[in-house]
N, C-alpha and C positions, 0 to 999 in steps of 0.2 A: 762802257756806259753802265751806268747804274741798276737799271731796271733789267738786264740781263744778265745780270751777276743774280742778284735776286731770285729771278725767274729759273733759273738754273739750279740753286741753291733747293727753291720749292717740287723744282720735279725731279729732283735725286732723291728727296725727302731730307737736308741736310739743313731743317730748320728745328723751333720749339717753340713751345706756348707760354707766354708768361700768364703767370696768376691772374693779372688781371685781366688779361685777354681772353682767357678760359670762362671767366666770372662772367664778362660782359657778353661773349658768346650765349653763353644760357639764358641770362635776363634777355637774350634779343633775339632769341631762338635762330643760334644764327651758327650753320655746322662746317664744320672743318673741311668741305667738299667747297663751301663754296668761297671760303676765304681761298684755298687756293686755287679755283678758278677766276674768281677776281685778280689776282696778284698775278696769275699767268697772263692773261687776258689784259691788263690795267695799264695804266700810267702816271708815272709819279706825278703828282701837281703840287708838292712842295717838299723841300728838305730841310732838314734842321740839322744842321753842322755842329750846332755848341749844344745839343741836345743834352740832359740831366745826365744819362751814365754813358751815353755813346752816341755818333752821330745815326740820324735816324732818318727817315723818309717817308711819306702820308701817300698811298697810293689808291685812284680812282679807279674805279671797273662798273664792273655788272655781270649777274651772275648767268649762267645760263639761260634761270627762267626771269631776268629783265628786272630782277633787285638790283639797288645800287648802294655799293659798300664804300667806306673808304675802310682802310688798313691801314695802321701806321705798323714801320717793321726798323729794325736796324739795319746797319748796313754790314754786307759781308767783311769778316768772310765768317761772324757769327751771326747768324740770319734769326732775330727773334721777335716774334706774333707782337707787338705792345697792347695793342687795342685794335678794337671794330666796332664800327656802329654803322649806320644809316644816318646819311649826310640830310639835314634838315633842306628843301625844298630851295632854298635861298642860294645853299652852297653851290 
């Protein structure tokens, strides 16, 4: 399964941050603790097979203290951050 290849990946420490996941982090006060508790915790709720550089996956969670993330990341077996944000109310 998908999401434990990931999750596994995250707590070896066997991932990276892309640029703009780093950027959007900042603008969204939003720290490396708790992306990957999201991602460990989380569920994928959508995938992108024909993604721009590699297939990729959008993961749902919540962070410890009851923030809600999504993550989009690649898929292994090179594990990388794309983006993060806070899913709009609707999502």
């Amino acid at each position: 399964m998908i999401i434990k290849k990931i999750k596994d990946k995250i707590q070896k420490g066997e991932y990276r941050f892309s640029d703009h996941a780093v950027k959007r982090m900042i603008s969204r006060y939003i720290d490396r603790s708790e992306v990957e508790d999201v991602i460990t915790r989380g569920e994928v709720i959508e995938e992108y097979p024909d993604d721009k550089y590699s297939p990729s996956c959008l993961i749902y969670g919540k962070t410890k203290k009851g923030r809600n993330l999504h993550i989009q990341v690649s898929l292994p077996p090179t594990v990388i951050i794309i983006t993060v944000y806070e899913p709009e109310s609707s999502e």
